[in-house]
N, C-alpha and C positions, 0 to 999 in steps of 0.2 A: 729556328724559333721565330725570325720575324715573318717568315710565312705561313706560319703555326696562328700566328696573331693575325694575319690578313684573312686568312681562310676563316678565322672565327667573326671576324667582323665582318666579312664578305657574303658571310653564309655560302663560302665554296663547298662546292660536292668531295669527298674523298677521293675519287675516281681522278678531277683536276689536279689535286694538292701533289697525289702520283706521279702525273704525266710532269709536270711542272720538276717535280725534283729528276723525275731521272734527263731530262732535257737538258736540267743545268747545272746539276750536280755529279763530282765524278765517283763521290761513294754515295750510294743509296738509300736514305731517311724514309724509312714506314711512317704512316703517321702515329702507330702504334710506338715508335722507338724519340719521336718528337714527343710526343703528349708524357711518355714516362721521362725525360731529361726537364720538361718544364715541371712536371708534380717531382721533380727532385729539389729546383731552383726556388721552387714556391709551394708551401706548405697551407694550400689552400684547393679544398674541392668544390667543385662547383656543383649544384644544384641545378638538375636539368629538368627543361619546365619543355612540356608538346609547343610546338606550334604549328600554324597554316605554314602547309606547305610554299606557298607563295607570298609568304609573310604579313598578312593581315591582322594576325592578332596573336596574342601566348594565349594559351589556354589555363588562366589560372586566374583567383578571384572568380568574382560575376561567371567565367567562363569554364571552370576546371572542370565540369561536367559535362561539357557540352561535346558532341557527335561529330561535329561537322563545324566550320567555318563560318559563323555570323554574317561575315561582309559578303565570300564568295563561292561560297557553298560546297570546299573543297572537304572530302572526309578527312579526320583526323587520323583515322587508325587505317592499315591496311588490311588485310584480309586475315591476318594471323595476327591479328592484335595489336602488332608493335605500330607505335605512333608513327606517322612517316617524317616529319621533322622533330628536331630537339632544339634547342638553344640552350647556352652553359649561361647561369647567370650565378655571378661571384657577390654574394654579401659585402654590403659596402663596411660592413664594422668590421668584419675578416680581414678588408683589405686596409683599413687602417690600422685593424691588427699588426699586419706585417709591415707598414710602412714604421713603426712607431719602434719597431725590433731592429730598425738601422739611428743606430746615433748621429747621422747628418738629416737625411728626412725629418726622424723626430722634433728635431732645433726647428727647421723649416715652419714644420705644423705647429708650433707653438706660436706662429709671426702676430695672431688676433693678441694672445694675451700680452705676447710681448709689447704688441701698438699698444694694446688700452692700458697698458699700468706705467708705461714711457711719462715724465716731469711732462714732455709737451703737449703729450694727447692730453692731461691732465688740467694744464694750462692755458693752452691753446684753445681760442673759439672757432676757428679755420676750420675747412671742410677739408679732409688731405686722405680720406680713405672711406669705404663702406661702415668703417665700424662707428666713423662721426657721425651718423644718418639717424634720424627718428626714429627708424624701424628696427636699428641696432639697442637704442637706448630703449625703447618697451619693449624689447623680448630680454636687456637685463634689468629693468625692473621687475618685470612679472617672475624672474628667477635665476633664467637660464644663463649658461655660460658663467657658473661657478668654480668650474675647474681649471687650472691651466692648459690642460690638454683638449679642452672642450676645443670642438670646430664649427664654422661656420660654412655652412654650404649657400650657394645660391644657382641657381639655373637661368637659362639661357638659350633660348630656342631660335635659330636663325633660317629662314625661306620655310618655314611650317604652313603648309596650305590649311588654311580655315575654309573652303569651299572645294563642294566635289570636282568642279571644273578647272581648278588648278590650274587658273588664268593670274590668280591674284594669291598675293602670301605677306607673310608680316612677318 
Protein backbone atom coordinates (compact mmCIF):
# COMPACT_ATOMS: atom_id res chain seq x y z
CA UNK A 1 0.00 0.00 0.00
CA UNK A 2 2.90 2.57 0.62
CA UNK A 3 3.93 2.20 -2.89
CA UNK A 4 0.28 2.22 -3.97
CA UNK A 5 0.67 5.80 -2.40
CA UNK A 6 4.03 6.72 -3.90
CA UNK A 7 3.09 5.72 -7.35
CA UNK A 8 -0.07 8.11 -6.85
CA UNK A 9 1.83 10.96 -5.89
CA UNK A 10 4.80 10.26 -8.24
CA UNK A 11 2.55 9.99 -11.10
CA UNK A 12 4.42 6.49 -11.60
CA UNK A 13 3.69 4.47 -14.83
CA UNK A 14 1.91 1.02 -13.99
CA UNK A 15 4.44 -0.69 -15.99
CA UNK A 16 7.24 0.70 -13.02
CA UNK A 17 4.80 0.01 -9.84
CA UNK A 18 5.20 -3.97 -11.75
CA UNK A 19 8.78 -4.08 -12.07
CA UNK A 20 9.38 -2.52 -8.73
CA UNK A 21 7.00 -5.19 -6.90
CA UNK A 22 8.22 -8.17 -8.49
CA UNK A 23 12.15 -7.13 -7.77
CA UNK A 24 11.23 -6.83 -4.13
CA UNK A 25 8.60 -8.77 -3.42
CA UNK A 26 8.39 -12.44 -2.98
CA UNK A 27 4.62 -12.86 -3.54
CA UNK A 28 3.40 -10.76 -6.47
CA UNK A 29 0.84 -7.46 -5.99
CA UNK A 30 -1.10 -6.44 -9.33
CA UNK A 31 -1.86 -3.08 -9.06
CA UNK A 32 -5.17 -4.36 -9.72
CA UNK A 33 -5.12 -6.53 -6.20
CA UNK A 34 -3.38 -3.18 -4.36
CA UNK A 35 -6.00 -0.69 -5.44
CA UNK A 36 -8.93 -3.44 -4.45
CA UNK A 37 -7.15 -4.12 -0.61
CA UNK A 38 -7.01 -0.05 -0.29
CA UNK A 39 -10.91 0.54 -1.68
CA UNK A 40 -11.36 -2.20 1.15
CA UNK A 41 -9.40 -0.08 3.85
CA UNK A 42 -11.07 3.05 2.76
CA UNK A 43 -14.51 3.68 1.78
CA UNK A 44 -13.68 6.46 -0.54
CA UNK A 45 -13.53 6.83 -4.50
CA UNK A 46 -11.80 9.06 -6.17
CA UNK A 47 -12.91 11.20 -8.78
CA UNK A 48 -10.59 10.97 -11.85
CA UNK A 49 -9.95 14.31 -13.53
CA UNK A 50 -7.59 14.07 -17.52
CA UNK A 51 -4.49 15.53 -17.29
CA UNK A 52 -1.33 16.83 -19.50
CA UNK A 53 0.52 14.07 -19.93
CA UNK A 54 3.59 15.90 -18.58
CA UNK A 55 1.64 17.54 -15.89
CA UNK A 56 1.02 21.06 -16.78
CA UNK A 57 -2.52 21.33 -16.00
CA UNK A 58 -5.97 19.02 -14.88
CA UNK A 59 -8.20 19.41 -17.39
CA UNK A 60 -11.14 20.66 -15.43
CA UNK A 61 -12.73 24.13 -14.68
CA UNK A 62 -11.55 26.93 -17.37
CA UNK A 63 -10.14 23.86 -18.93
CA UNK A 64 -12.43 20.67 -19.03
CA UNK A 65 -13.13 21.31 -22.58
CA UNK A 66 -10.18 21.78 -23.89
CA UNK A 67 -8.21 19.38 -26.77
CA UNK A 68 -4.78 19.79 -25.97
CA UNK A 69 -2.55 21.38 -23.30
CA UNK A 70 -2.53 25.16 -22.77
CA UNK A 71 1.05 25.38 -21.46
CA UNK A 72 2.70 22.69 -23.93
CA UNK A 73 0.66 21.69 -26.39
CA UNK A 74 0.52 18.08 -25.63
CA UNK A 75 -2.96 16.24 -26.93
CA UNK A 76 -5.29 15.17 -24.23
CA UNK A 77 -6.84 12.26 -25.73
CA UNK A 78 -5.24 9.53 -27.88
CA UNK A 79 -6.42 8.22 -30.86
CA UNK A 80 -9.22 6.02 -29.54
CA UNK A 81 -10.46 8.57 -27.27
CA UNK A 82 -9.27 7.58 -24.02
CA UNK A 83 -7.35 10.52 -22.11
CA UNK A 84 -3.78 9.62 -22.00
CA UNK A 85 -3.29 10.74 -18.29
CA UNK A 86 -5.81 10.72 -15.21
CA UNK A 87 -5.20 11.82 -11.86
CA UNK A 88 -7.42 10.38 -8.60
CA UNK A 89 -8.50 13.42 -6.81
CA UNK A 90 -10.11 12.45 -3.27
CA UNK A 91 -12.87 15.21 -1.94
CA UNK A 92 -11.46 16.82 0.95
CA UNK A 93 -15.04 16.53 2.99
CA UNK A 94 -15.06 12.53 1.92
CA UNK A 95 -11.80 12.45 3.62
CA UNK A 96 -12.93 14.15 6.73
CA UNK A 97 -15.70 12.10 6.34
CA UNK A 98 -13.63 9.18 7.14
CA UNK A 99 -11.31 10.80 9.55
CA UNK A 100 -14.27 11.87 11.87
CA UNK A 101 -15.49 7.73 11.75
CA UNK A 102 -12.32 7.04 13.96
CA UNK A 103 -12.82 8.12 17.57
CA UNK A 104 -9.11 9.32 18.19
CA UNK A 105 -8.82 11.53 14.96
CA UNK A 106 -12.22 12.92 15.61
CA UNK A 107 -10.83 14.29 19.34
CA UNK A 108 -7.84 15.41 17.36
CA UNK A 109 -10.02 17.48 14.74
CA UNK A 110 -12.03 19.16 17.32
CA UNK A 111 -8.33 20.80 18.76
CA UNK A 112 -9.85 24.61 17.10
CA UNK A 113 -13.04 24.38 19.21
CA UNK A 114 -11.43 22.73 21.96
CA UNK A 115 -8.57 25.98 21.90
CA UNK A 116 -11.34 28.62 21.61
CA UNK A 117 -13.81 27.69 24.38
CA UNK A 118 -10.64 26.77 26.87
CA UNK A 119 -11.11 29.49 30.41
CA UNK A 120 -7.58 30.62 28.88
CA UNK A 121 -8.16 31.29 25.30
CA UNK A 122 -11.02 33.18 26.88
CA UNK A 123 -8.98 35.08 29.29
CA UNK A 124 -5.87 35.25 28.04
CA UNK A 125 -4.89 38.41 25.66
CA UNK A 126 -1.47 36.42 24.54
CA UNK A 127 -0.91 35.35 21.13
CA UNK A 128 -0.44 31.24 21.62
CA UNK A 129 -2.15 29.90 18.29
CA UNK A 130 -3.64 30.88 14.69
CA UNK A 131 -7.12 30.88 16.24
CA UNK A 132 -5.84 34.27 18.43
CA UNK A 133 -5.19 36.15 15.16
CA UNK A 134 -7.47 38.87 13.54
CA UNK A 135 -8.26 36.88 10.53
CA UNK A 136 -9.56 34.02 13.05
CA UNK A 137 -11.79 36.54 14.86
CA UNK A 138 -13.59 38.19 11.40
CA UNK A 139 -14.28 35.00 9.87
CA UNK A 140 -16.05 34.31 13.55
CA UNK A 141 -17.77 37.28 13.49
CA UNK A 142 -19.07 37.21 10.11
CA UNK A 143 -20.44 33.52 11.12
CA UNK A 144 -18.33 30.93 10.53
CA UNK A 145 -17.00 28.15 12.80
CA UNK A 146 -20.30 27.56 14.64
CA UNK A 147 -20.06 24.11 14.92
CA UNK A 148 -17.72 22.12 17.12
CA UNK A 149 -16.58 20.00 14.47
CA UNK A 150 -16.05 22.91 12.08
CA UNK A 151 -12.27 23.03 10.80
CA UNK A 152 -10.06 25.36 9.86
CA UNK A 153 -7.68 24.93 7.05
CA UNK A 154 -4.83 27.12 5.96
CA UNK A 155 -2.14 26.62 3.17
CA UNK A 156 1.11 26.98 2.59
CA UNK A 157 3.20 27.00 -0.49
CA UNK A 158 7.04 26.49 -0.13
CA UNK A 159 9.85 27.12 -3.33
CA UNK A 160 6.75 27.96 -5.67
CA UNK A 161 8.31 29.59 -8.73
CA UNK A 162 6.48 32.96 -9.50
CA UNK A 163 8.72 33.40 -12.71
CA UNK A 164 9.07 31.27 -15.89
CA UNK A 165 12.78 31.25 -15.46
CA UNK A 166 12.85 29.54 -12.20
CA UNK A 167 15.94 31.31 -10.97
CA UNK A 168 13.84 32.92 -8.13
CA UNK A 169 10.78 31.28 -5.74
CA UNK A 170 9.07 32.32 -2.51
Amino acid sequence: LRLLEIKAHSNMPNSMYNEIIEAFSEQHVSLYRATKRLSSLVSIDPVWIDCCVKSCCAFTGKLENLQECPTCGEKRYRGNSKSRKKMAFFPLKNRFIIQYQNPTRSLELQYRNNYTTSQKYLQDESYGDIFDGKRYQELVEEGHFTDYRDIALTASLDGYNIFKQKTDDC
